[in-house]
C-alpha positions as a printed Julia matrix, in Angstrom:
88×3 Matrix{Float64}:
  85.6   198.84   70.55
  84.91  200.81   73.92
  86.17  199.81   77.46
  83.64  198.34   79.51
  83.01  199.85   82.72
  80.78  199.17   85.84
  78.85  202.46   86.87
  76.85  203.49   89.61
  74.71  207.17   89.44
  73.66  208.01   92.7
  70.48  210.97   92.18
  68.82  212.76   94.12
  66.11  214.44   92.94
  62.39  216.51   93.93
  59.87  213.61   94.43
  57.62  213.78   91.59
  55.46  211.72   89.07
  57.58  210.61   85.96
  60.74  210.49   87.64
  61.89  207.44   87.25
  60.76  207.06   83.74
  62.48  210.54   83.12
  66.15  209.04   84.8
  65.83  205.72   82.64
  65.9   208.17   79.31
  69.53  209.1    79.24
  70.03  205.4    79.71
  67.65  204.29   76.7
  68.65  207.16   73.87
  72.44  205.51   74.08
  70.85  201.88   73.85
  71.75  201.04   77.66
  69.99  199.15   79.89
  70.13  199.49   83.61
  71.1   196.04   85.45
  69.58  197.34   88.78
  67.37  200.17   89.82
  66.42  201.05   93.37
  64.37  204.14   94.69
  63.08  205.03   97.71
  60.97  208.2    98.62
  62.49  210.18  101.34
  59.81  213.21  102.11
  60.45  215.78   99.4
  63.35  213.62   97.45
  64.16  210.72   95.87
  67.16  209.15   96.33
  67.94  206.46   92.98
  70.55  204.26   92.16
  71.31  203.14   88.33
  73.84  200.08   88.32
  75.14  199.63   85.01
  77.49  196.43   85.03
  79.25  196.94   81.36
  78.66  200.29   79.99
  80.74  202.1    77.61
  83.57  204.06   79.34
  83.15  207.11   77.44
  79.44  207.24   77.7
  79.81  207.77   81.71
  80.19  211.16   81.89
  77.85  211.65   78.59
  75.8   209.47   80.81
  75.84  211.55   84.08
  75.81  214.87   82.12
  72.23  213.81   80.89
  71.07  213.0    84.5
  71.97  215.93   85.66
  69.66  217.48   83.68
  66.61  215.54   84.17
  63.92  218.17   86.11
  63.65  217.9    89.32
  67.02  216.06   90.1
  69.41  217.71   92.6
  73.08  215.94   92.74
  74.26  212.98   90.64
  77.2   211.56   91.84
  79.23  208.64   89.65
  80.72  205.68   91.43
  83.0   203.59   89.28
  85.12  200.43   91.22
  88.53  201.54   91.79
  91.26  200.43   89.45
  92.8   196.59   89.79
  95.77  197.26   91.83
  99.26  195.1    90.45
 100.62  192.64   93.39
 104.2   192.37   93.62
């Protein structure tokens, strides 16, 4: 079995109809769920956040890959929480 991960994609993307619908996709085909989606229209561009709380690690990039080809989206960027740090 896969690590879990928590993942963040931050997109930004040409404000159009279908959109959203279009960014959930890449999510649905790989039998994720998003835990959280926010939106907001910002003139010409959307700016959406996908929070993922377990995902598969290795789907991440597959993940972001397929976002990044969605029409109409700009930048995705991947935020993962930084790595448990030992204390001595």
């Amino acid at each position: 079995m896969s690590d879990l991960v928590a993942a963040r994609f931050l997109v930004t993307a040409e404000a159009s109809p279908g959109l959203l619908s279009r960014l959930l996709q890449p999510l649905a085909k790989r039998d994720l769920t998003a835990d959280a989606v926010h939106a907001v229209r910002q003139g010409e561009e959307v700016h959406a956040e996908l929070v993922l709380d377990a995902m598969p690690a290795g789907m991440v990039h597959l993940v972001a890959g397929n976002l990044g080809q969605v029409f109409g989206v700009l930048s995705v960027e991947t935020v993962l929480p930084a790595p448990l740090r030992a204390v001595a």
